[in-house]
C-alpha positions as CSV (number, residue, x, y, z in Angstrom):
1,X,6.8,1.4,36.1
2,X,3.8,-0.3,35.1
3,X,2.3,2.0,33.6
4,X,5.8,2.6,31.4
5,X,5.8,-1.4,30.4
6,X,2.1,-1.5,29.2
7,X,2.9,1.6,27.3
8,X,5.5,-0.3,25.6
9,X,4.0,-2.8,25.3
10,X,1.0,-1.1,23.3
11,X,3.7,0.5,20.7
12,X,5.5,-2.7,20.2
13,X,2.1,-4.1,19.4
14,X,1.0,-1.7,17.2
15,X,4.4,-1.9,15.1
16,X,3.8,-5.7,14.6
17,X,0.7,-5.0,13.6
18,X,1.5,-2.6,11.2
19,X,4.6,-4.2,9.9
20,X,2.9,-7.1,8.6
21,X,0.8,-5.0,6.1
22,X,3.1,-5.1,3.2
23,X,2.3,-1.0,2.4
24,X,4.8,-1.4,-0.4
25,X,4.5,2.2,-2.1
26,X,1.9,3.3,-3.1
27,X,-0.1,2.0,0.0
28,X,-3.3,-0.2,-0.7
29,X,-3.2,-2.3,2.3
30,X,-5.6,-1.4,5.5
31,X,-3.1,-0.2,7.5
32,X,-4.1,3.3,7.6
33,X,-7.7,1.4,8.9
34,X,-6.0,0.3,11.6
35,X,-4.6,3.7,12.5
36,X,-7.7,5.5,12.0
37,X,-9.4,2.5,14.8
38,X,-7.5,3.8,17.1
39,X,-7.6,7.4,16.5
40,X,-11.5,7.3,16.6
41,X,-10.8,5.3,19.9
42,X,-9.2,8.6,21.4
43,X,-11.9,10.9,19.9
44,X,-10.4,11.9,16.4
45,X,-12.6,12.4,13.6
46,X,-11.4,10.9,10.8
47,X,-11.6,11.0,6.8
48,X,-9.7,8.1,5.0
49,X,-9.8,8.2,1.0
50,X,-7.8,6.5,-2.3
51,X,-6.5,8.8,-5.1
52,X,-5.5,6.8,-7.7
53,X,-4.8,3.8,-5.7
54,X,-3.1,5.5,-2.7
55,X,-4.4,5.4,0.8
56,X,-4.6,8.7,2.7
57,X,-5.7,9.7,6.5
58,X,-6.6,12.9,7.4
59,X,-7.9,13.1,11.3
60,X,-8.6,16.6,13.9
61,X,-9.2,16.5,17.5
62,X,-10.7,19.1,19.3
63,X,-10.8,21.6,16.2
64,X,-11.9,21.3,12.5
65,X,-9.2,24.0,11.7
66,X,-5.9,22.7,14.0
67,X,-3.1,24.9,14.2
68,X,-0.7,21.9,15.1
69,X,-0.3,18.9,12.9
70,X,1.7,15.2,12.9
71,X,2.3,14.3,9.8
72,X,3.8,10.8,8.6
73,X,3.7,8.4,5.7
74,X,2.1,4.3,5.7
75,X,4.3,3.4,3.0
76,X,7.5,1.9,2.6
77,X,10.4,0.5,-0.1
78,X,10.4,-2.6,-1.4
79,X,12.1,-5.4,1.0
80,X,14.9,-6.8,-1.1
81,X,16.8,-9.3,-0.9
82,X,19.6,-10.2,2.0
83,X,17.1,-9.7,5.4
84,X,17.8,-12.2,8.3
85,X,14.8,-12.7,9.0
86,X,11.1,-12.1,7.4
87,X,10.8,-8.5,6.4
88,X,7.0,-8.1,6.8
89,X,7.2,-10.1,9.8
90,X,8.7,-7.8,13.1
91,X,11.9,-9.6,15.0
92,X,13.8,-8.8,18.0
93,X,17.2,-9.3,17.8
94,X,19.8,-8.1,20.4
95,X,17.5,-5.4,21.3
96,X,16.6,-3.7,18.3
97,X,13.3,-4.1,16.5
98,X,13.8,-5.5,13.1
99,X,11.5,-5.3,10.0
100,X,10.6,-3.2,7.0
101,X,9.1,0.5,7.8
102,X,10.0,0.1,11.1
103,X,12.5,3.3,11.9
104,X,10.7,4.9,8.1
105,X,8.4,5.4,9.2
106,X,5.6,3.1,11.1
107,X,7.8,3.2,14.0
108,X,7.7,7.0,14.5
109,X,4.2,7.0,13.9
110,X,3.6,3.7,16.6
111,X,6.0,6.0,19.5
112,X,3.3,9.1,18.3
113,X,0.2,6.9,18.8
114,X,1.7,5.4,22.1
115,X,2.3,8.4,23.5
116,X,-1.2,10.1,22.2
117,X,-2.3,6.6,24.3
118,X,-0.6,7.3,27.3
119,X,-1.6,10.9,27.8
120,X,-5.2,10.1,27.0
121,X,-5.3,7.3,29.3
122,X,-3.7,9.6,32.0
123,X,-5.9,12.5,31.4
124,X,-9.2,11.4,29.3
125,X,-8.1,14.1,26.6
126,X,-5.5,15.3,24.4
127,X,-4.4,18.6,22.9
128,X,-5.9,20.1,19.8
129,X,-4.6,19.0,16.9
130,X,-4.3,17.1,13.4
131,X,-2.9,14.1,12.1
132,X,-2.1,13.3,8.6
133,X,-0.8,10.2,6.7
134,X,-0.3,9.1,3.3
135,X,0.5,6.0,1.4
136,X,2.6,7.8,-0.9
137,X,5.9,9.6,0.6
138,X,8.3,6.9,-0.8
139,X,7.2,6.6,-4.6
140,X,5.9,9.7,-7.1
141,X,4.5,11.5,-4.3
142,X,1.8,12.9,-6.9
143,X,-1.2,11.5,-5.1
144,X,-0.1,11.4,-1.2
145,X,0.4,14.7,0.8
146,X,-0.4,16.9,-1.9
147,X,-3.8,15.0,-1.9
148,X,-4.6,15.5,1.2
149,X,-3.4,19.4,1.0
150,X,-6.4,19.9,-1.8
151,X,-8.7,17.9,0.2
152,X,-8.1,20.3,3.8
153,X,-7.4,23.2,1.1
154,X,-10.4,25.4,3.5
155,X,-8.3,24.5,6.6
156,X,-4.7,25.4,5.7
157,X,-4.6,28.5,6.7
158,X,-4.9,27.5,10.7
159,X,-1.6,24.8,10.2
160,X,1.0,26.9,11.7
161,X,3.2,24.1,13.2
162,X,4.3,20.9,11.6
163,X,5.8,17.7,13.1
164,X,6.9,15.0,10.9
165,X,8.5,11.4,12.1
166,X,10.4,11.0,9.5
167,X,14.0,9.8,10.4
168,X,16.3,12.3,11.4
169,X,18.6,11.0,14.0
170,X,22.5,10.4,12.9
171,X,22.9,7.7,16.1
172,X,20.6,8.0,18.6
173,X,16.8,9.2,19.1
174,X,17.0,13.3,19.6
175,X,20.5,13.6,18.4
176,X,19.2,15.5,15.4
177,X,16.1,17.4,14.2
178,X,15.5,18.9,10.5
179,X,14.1,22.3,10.3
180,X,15.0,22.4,6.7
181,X,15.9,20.5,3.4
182,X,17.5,21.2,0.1
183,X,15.4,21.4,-2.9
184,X,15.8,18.4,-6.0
185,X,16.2,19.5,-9.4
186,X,16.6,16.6,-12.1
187,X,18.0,17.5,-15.2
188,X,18.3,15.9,-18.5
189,X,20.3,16.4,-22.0
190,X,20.6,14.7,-24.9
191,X,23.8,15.8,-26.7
192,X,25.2,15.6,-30.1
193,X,28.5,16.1,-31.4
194,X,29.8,14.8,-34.9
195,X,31.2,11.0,-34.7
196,X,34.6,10.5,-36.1
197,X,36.9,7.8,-37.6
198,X,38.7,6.4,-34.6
199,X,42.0,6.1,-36.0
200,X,41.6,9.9,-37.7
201,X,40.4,11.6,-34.2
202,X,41.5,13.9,-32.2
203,X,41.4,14.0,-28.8
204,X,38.9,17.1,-28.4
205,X,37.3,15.9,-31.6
206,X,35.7,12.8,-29.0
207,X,32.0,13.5,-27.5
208,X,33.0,11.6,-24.7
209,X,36.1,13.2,-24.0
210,X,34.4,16.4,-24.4
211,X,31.8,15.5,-22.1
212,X,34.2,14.1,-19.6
213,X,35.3,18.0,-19.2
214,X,32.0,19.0,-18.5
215,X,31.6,16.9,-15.9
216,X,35.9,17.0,-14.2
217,X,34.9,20.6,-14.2
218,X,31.3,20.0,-11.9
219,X,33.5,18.2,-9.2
220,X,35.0,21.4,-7.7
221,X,32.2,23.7,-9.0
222,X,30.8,26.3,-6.6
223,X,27.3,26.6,-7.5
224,X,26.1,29.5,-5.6
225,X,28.0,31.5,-2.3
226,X,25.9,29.3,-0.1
227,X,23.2,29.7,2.5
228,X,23.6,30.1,6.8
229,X,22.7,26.5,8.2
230,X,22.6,24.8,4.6
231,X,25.1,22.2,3.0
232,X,26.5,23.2,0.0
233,X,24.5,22.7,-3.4
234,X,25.7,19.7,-4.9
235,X,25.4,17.6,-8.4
236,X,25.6,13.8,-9.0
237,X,25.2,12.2,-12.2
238,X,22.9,9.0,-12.3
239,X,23.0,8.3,-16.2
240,X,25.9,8.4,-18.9
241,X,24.8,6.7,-22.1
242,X,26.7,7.1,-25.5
243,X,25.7,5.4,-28.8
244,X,28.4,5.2,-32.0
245,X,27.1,3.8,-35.4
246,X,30.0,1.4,-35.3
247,X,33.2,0.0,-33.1
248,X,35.6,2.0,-35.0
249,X,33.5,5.7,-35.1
250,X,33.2,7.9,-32.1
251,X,29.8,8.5,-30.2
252,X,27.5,11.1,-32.0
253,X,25.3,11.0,-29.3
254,X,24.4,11.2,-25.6
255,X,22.5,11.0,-22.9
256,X,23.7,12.9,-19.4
257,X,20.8,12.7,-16.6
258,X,22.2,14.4,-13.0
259,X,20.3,15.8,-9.7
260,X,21.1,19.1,-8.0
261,X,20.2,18.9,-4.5
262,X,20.5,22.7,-3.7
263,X,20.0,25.2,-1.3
264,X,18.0,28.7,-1.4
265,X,20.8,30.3,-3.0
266,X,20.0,28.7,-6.3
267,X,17.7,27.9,-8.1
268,X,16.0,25.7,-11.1
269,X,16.9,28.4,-14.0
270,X,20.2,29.5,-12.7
271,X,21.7,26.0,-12.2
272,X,20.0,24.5,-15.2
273,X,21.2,27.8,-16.9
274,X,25.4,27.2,-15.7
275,X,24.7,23.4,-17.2
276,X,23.8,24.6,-20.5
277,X,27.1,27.1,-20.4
278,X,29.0,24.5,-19.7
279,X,28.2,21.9,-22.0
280,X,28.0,24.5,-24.7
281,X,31.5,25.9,-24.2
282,X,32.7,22.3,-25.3
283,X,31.2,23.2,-28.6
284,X,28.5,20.3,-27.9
285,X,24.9,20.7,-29.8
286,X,22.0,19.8,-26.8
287,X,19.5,18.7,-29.0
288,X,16.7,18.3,-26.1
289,X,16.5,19.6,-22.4
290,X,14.1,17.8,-19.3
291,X,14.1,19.7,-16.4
292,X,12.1,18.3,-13.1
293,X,11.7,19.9,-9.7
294,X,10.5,17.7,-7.1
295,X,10.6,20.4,-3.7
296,X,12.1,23.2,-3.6
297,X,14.3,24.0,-0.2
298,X,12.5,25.4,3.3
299,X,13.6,26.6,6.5
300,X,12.3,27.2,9.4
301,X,13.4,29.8,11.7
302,X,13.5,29.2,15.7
303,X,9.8,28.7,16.8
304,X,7.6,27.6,19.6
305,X,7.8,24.0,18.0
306,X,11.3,24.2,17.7
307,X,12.1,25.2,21.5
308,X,9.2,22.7,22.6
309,X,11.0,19.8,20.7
310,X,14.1,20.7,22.4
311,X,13.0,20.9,26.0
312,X,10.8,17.5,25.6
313,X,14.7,15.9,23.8
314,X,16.3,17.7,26.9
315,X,14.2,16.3,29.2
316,X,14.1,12.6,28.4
317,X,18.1,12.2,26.6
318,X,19.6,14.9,28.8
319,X,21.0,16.6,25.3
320,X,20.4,19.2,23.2
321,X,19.5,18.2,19.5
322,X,21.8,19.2,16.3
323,X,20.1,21.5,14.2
324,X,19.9,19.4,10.3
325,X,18.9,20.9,6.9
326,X,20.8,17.7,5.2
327,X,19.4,14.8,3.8
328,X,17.3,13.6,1.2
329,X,13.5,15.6,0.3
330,X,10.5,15.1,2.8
331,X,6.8,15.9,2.3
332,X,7.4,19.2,4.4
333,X,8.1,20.9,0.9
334,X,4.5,20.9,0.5
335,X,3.0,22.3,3.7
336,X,6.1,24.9,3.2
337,X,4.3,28.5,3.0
338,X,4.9,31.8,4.6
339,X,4.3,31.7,8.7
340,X,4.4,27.8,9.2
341,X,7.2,26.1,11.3
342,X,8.0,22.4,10.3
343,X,10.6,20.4,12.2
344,X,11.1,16.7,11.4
345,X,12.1,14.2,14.4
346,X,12.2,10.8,14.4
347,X,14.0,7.4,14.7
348,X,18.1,6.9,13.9
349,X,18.5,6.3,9.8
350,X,21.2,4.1,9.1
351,X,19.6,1.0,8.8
352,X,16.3,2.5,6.3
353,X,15.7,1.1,2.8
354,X,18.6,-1.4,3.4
355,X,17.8,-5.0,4.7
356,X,17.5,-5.9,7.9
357,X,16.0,-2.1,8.7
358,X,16.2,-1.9,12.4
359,X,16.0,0.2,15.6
360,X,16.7,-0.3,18.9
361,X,14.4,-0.8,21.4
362,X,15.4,2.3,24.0
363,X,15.5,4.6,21.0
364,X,11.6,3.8,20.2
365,X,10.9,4.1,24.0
366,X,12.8,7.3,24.3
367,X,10.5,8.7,20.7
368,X,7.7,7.8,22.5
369,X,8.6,9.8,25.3
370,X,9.6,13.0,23.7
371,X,6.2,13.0,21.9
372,X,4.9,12.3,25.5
373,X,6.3,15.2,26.7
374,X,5.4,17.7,23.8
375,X,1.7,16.5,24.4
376,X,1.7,17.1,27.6
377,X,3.4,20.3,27.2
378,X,0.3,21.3,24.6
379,X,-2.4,20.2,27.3
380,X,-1.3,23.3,29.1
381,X,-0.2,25.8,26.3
382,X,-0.9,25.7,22.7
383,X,1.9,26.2,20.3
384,X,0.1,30.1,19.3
385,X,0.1,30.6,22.8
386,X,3.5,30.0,23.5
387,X,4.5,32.0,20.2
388,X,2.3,34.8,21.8
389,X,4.4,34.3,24.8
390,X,8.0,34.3,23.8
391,X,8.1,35.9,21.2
392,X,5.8,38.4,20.7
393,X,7.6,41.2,18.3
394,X,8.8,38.0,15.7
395,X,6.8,35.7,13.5
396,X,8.2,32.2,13.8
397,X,8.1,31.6,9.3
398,X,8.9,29.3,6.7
399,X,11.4,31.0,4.5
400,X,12.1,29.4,0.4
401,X,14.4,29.7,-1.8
């Protein structure tokens, strides 16, 4: 019992710690210092670095070349306005655990440390493995993960399992795990049509009205025949801009920017490819075209990281996770690749990037624990070795649309 209340009393310190730097994205602060104090504390070697003014962490236990890896981000969204208390500052209110980054994603990467801390104390080691953190998940995402990637580029090939904190639960911690996401594809046109007298058009003669068409029709669209354990693909516009030379002439132009999030059934050409046949059927010129992929979509099959994830959830909730491939992106589109299992667990996600972002105290507790219990399950058998074990006619892989 002891033992338990100095445990959490070690992550609770660590989030308030890590909570009051103000890692706004990109991270500058010396957060990721502090992390990397306490890794070399438990025996990690660590490389910390800036690429163009973000801060990543790449650490290994035990092995240059670790097969299994944490991975997690320092930074977080601006505070806003409308917080109770002092954002950068953590509170305890009612049980929960209030301030900015603390459920995404400082406080999935505080129950990781605590429970590295507990099993280290307990047993004077830990299992194999990597750790890697940027400063650089919530903004561009240009010089974060993908940073680190070209940095280990000699030691990719050993990551064969992938755990990220990022927040997955719908209520409570282990309610839901991610083996997947959709892939983002931003698209942009710029639209012309011939602007007419007001009191001389006709109705289909509008841009706008034309346009409007376009878009009634994308409502009910089916983009693709979908994908086993995917959402559907799905559009949303974001930006609808029309200029007219004068109050009494129609628009002549337009701007139209929308995001597919979409699963491996489509793809960047064929959805930007049913766009252009549907503006174009309502006889509007697109004058320019901006097409932007941010990640494509992943899955990962049922592995050893998967069914270790479960039994540790099991264990300490008494229930069986849902299985997720919803949501937004994650930096698990860049470690996707042929014969690598990522699976994303963390903290409940109402409350992130809104104010007043909080968690509850027994759903950190019970984070920390689950990652307890996978460690401790790796100081026996390694991830490979339980692959080897059950399941030895069937590669657990990373499949992309």
């Amino acid at each position: 019992m002891e033992h338990g209340i100095a445990q959490k009393s070690y992550l609770l310190a660590l989030l308030e710690k890590w909570v009051a730097f103000e890692s706004v994205t990109p991270d500058q602060t010396a957060c990721q210092q502090d992390i990397a104090d306490n890794l070399r504390s438990m025996g990690f070697c660590v490389d910390l670095w800036q690429d163009n003014g973000v801060n990543n962490l790449w650490a290994t236990l035990g092995s240059n070349n670790p097969d299994f890896v944490f991975v997690g981000h320092t930074d977080v969204v601006p505070a806003g306005q409308g917080w109770q208390t002092s954002p950068f500052k953590v509170s305890y209110l009612d049980n929960r655990v209030m301030g900015r980054g603390v459920a995404d994603m400082k406080g999935g990467i505080a129950a990781f440390m605590a429970a590295m801390r507990l099993v280290y104390d307990d047993q004077q080691k830990l299992p194999s493995m990597g750790i890697m953190l940027t400063g650089d998940e919530e903004g561009p995402a240009t010089y974060g993960t993908v940073s680190i990637i070209k940095a280990i580029a000699d030691k990719m090939q050993s990551i064969k399992y992938v755990l990220i904190a990022e927040p997955t639960a719908e209520e409570k911690t282990g309610d839901t795990i991610k083996v997947g996401r959709r892939g983002s594809l931003h698209l942009g046109f710029n639209i012309h049509y011939p602007g007419k007298h007001i009191a001389y058009a006709q109705y289909e003669d509008n841009l706008l009205h034309r346009l409007s068409k376009v878009l009634s029709a994308c409502e009910n669209k089916k983009w693709d025949q979908g994908y086993p354990e995917f959402p559907e693909t799905g559009m949303q516009v974001y930006e609808l801009n029309a200029t007219s030379i004068a109050e009494n002439v129609t628009a002549s132009e337009a701007k139209l920017r929308l995001n597919f999030r979409f699963n491996p059934a489509s793809n960047p050409d064929s959805l930007l490819a049913q766009m252009i046949e549907m503006i174009e059927a309502e006889h509007l010129n697109i004058v320019d075209t901006n097409v932007s992929c941010s990640g494509m979509p992943f899955y990962s099959p049922q592995g050893p990281l998967r069914q270790c994830l479960q039994s540790a959830i099991c264990q300490v909730t008494g229930k069986k996770a849902n299985i997720s491939t919803g949501g937004g992106t994650s930096d698990g589109r860049f470690l996707a690749s042929e014969g690598v299992e990522i699976i994303e667990l963390g903290l409940p996600r109402r409350s992130i990037h809104q104010a007043n972002e909080s968690v509850s105290m027994t759903d950190l507790v019970e984070l920390m624990q689950i990652f307890e219990s996978v460690l401790r399950s790796l100081m026996d058998v390694s991830l490979s070795e339980l692959a080897a074990q059950s399941q030895p006619n069937q590669q657990a892989g990373m499949h992309h649309g």
